[in-house]
N, CA, C and O of each residue as an XYZ file, in Angstrom:
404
protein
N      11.497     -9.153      2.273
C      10.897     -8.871      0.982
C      10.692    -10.190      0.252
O      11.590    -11.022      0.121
N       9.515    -10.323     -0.192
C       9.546    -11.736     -1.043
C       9.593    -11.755     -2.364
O       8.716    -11.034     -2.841
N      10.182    -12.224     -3.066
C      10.698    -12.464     -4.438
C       9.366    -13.184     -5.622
O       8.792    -14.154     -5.128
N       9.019    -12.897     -6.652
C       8.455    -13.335     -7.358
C       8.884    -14.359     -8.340
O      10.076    -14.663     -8.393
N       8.052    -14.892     -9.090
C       8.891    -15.063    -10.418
C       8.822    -14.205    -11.719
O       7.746    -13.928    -12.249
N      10.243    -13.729    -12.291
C      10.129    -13.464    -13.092
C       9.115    -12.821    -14.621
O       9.016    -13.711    -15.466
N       8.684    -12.002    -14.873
C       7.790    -11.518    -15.626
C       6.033    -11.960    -14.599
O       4.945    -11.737    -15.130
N       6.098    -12.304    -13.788
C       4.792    -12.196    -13.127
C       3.793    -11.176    -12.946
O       4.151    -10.021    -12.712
N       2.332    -11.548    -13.049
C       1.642    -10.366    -13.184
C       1.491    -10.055    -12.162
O       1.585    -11.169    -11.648
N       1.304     -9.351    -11.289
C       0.669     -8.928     -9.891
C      -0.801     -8.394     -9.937
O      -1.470     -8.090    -10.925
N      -1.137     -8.358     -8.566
C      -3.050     -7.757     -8.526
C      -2.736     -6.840     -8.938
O      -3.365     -6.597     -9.968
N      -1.927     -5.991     -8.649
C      -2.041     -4.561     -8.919
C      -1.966     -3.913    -10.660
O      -2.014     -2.740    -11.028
N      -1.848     -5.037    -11.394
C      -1.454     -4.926    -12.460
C      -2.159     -4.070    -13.958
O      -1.671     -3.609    -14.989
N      -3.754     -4.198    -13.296
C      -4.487     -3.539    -14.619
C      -4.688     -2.285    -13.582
O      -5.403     -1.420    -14.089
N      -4.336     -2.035    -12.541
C      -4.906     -0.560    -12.633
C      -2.970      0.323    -11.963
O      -2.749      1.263    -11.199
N      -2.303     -0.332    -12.518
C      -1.450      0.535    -12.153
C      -1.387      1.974    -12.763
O      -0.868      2.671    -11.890
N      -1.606      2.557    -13.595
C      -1.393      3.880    -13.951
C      -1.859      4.340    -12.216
O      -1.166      4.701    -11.265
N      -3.746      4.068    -12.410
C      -4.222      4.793    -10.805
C      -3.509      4.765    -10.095
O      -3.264      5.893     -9.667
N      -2.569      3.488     -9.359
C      -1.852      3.145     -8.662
C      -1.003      4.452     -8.185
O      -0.928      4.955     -7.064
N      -0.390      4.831     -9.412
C       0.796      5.853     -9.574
C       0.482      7.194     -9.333
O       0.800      7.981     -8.441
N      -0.353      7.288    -10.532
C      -1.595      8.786    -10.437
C      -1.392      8.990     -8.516
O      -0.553      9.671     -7.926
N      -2.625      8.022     -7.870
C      -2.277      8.412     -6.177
C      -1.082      8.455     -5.575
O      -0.756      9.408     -4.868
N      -0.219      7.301     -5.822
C       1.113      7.748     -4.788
C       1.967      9.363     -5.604
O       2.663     10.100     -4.905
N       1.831      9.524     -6.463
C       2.216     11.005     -6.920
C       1.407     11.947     -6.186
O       2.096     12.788     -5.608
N      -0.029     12.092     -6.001
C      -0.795     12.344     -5.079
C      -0.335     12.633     -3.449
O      -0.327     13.723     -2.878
N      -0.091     11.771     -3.092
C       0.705     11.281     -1.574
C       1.844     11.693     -2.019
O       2.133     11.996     -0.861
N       3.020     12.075     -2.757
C       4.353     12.738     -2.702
C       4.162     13.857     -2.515
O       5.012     14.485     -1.883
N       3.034     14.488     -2.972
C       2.557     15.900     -3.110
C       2.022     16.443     -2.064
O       2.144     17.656     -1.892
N       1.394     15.726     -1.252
C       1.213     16.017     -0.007
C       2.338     16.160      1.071
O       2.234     17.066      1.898
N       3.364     15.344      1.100
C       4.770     14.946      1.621
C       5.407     15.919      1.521
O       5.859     16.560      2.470
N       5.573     16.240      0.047
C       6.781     17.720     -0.379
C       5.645     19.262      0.273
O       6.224     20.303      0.585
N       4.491     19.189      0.357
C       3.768     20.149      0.841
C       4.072     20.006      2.739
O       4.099     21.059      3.376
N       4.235     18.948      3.324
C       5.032     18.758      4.311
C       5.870     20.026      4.924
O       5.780     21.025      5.639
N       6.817     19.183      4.052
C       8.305     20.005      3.756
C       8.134     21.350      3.992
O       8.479     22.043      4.950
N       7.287     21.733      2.515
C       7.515     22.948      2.602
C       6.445     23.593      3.707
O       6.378     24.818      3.601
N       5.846     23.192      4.441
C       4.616     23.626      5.673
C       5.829     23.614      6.877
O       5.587     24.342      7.840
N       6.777     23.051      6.899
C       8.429     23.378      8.121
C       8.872     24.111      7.953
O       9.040     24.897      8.885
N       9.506     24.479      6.382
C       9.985     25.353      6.216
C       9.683     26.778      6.007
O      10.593     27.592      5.848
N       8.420     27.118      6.000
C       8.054     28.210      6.279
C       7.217     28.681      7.350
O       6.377     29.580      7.315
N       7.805     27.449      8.955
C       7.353     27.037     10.162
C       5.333     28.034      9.988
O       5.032     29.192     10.280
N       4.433     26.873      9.403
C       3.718     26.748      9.448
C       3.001     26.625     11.016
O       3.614     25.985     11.871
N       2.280     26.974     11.201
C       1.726     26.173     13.030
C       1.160     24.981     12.949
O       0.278     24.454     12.270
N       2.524     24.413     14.577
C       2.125     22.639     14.378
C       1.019     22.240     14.113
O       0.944     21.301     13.320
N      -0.067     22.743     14.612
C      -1.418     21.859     14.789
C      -1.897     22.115     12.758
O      -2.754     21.363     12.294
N      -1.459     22.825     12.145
C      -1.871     22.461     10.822
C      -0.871     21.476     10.167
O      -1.179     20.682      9.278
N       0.331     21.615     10.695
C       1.151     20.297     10.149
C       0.800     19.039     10.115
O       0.997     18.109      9.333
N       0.102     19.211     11.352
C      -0.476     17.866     12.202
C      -1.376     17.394     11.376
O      -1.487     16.218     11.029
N      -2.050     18.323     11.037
C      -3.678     18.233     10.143
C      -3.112     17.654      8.851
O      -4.137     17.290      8.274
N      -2.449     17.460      8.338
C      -1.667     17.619      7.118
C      -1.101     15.850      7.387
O      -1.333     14.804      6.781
N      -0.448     16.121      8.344
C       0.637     14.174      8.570
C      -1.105     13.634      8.713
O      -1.293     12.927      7.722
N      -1.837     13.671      9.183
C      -3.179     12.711      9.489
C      -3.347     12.530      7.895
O      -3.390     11.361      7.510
N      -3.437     13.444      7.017
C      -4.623     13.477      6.066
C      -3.395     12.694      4.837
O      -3.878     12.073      3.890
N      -2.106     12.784      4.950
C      -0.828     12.043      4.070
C      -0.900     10.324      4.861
O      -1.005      9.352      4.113
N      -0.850     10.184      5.974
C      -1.006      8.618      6.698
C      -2.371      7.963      6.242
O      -2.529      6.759      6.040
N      -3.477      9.096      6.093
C      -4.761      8.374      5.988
C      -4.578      8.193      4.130
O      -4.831      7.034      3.803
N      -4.384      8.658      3.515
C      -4.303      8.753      2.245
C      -3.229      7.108      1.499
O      -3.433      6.448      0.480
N      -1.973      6.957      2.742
C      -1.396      5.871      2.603
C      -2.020      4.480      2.831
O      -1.995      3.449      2.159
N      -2.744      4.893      4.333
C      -3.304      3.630      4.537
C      -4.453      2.923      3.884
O      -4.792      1.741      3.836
N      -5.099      4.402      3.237
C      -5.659      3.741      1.822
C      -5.118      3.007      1.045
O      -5.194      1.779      1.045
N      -4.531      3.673      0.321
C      -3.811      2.838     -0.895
C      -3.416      1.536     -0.542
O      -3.499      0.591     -1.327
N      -2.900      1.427      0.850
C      -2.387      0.138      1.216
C      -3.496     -1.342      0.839
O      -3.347     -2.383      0.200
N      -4.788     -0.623      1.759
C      -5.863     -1.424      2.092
C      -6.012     -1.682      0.485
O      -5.766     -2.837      0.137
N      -6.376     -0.774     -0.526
C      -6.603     -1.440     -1.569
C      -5.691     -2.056     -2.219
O      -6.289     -2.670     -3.103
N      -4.183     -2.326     -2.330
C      -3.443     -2.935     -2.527
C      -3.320     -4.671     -1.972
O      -2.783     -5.626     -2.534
N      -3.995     -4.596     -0.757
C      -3.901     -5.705     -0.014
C      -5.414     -6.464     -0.716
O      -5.486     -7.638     -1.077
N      -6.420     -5.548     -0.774
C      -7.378     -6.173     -1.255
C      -6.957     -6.794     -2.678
O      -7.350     -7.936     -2.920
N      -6.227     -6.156     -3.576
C      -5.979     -6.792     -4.995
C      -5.277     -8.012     -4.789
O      -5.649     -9.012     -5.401
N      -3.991     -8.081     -3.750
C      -3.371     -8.963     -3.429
C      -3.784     -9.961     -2.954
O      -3.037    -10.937     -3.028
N      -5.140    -10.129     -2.273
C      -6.174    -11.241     -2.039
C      -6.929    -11.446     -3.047
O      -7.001    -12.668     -3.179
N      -7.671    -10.814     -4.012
C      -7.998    -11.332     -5.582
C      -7.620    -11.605     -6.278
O      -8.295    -11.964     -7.242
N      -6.386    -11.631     -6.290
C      -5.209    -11.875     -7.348
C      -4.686    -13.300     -6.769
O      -5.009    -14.483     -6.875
N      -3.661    -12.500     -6.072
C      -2.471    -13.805     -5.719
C      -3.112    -15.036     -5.087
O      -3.123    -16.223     -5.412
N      -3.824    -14.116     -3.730
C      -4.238    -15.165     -2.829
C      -5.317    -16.023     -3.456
O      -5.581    -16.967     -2.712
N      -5.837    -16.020     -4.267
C      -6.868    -16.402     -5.157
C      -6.425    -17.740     -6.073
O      -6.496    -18.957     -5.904
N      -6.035    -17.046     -6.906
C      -5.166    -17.590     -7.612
C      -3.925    -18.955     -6.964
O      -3.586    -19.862     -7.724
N      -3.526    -18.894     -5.884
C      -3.039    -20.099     -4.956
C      -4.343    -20.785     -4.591
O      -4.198    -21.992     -4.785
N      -5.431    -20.533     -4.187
C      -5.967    -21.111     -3.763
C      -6.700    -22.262     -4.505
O      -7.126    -23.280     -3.960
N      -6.817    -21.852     -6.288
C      -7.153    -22.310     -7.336
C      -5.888    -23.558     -7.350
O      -6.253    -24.722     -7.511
N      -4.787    -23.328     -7.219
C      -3.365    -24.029     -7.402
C      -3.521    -25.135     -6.242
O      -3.122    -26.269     -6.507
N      -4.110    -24.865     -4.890
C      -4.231    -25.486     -3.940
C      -2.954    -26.126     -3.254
O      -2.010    -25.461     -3.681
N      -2.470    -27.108     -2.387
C      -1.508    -27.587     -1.967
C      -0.864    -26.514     -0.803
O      -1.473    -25.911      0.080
N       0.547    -26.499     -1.120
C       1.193    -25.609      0.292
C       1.163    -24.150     -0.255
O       1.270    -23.261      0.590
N       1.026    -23.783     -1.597
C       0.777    -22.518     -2.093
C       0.407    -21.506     -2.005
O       0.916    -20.423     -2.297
N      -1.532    -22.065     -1.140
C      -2.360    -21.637     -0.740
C      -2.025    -20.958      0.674
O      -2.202    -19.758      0.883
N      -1.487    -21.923      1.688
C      -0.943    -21.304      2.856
C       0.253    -20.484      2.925
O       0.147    -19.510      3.670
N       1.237    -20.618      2.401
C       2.068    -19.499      2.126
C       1.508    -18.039      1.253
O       2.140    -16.984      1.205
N       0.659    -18.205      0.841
C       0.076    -16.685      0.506
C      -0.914    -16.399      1.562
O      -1.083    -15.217      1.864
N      -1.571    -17.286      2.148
C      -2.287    -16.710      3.276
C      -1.696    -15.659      4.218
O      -2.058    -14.510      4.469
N      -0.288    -16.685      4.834
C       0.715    -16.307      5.566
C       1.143    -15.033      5.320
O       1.110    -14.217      6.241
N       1.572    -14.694      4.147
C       1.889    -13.625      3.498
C       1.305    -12.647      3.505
O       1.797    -11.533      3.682
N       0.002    -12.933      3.288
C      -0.917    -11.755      3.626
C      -1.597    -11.306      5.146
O      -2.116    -10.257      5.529
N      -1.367    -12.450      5.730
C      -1.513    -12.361      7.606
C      -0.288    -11.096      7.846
O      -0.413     -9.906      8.135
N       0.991    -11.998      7.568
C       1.677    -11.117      8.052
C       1.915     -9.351      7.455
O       2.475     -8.460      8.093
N       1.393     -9.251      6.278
C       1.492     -7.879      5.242
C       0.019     -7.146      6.447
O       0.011     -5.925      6.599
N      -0.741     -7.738      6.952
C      -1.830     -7.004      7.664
C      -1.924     -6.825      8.982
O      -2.881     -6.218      9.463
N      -0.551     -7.536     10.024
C       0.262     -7.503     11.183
C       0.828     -6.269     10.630
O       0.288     -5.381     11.290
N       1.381     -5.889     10.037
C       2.491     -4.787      9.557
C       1.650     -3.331      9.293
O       2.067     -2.174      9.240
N       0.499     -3.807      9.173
C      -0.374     -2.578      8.546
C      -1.167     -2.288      9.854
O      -1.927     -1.320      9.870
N      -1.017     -3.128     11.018
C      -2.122     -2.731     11.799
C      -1.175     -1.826     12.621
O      -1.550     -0.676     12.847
N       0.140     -2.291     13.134
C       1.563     -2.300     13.783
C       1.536     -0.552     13.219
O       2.131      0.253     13.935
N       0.893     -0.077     12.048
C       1.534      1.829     11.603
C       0.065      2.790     12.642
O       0.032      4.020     12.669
């Protein structure tokens, strides 16, 4: 996990309400999960269900990563020096991790 500094703004910062609004979105799908087991639903609609909660994540992700390259990575690059490559890095490896689900 990498550490910020203190009171820092992040990309994600002017549209967090949306941010939230969707992953409440995506919990809701999750707890609909749940309850699609517990009232042993048939797999192949469960199934239909984990695709459409993973695809819904890997959204949010992608646009998260995109803010995180307008923002941060941006913003280092303006700063220039070793700054720039450690947020690159950062974001190489945040999109190794995203390809890896």
């Amino acid at each position: 996990m990498t550490t910020t500094e203190a009171g820092a703004t992040h990309g994600y910062h002017h549209q967090k309400d949306e941010h939230l609004k969707r992953l409440r979105r995506i919990e809701g799908q999750i707890r609909g999960l749940q309850r699609m087991v517990d009232e042993d639903t048939y797999c192949i609609d469960i199934l239909t269900q984990v695709s459409a909660s993973t695809k819904a994540l890997q959204s949010f992700a992608l646009q998260l990563l995109e803010e995180h390259l307008r923002h941060c990575v941006a913003d280092a690059a303006v700063k220039g020096g070793e700054e720039i490559d450690a947020k690159v890095e950062e974001a190489t490896k945040a999109i190794g991790r995203l390809l890896r689900t």
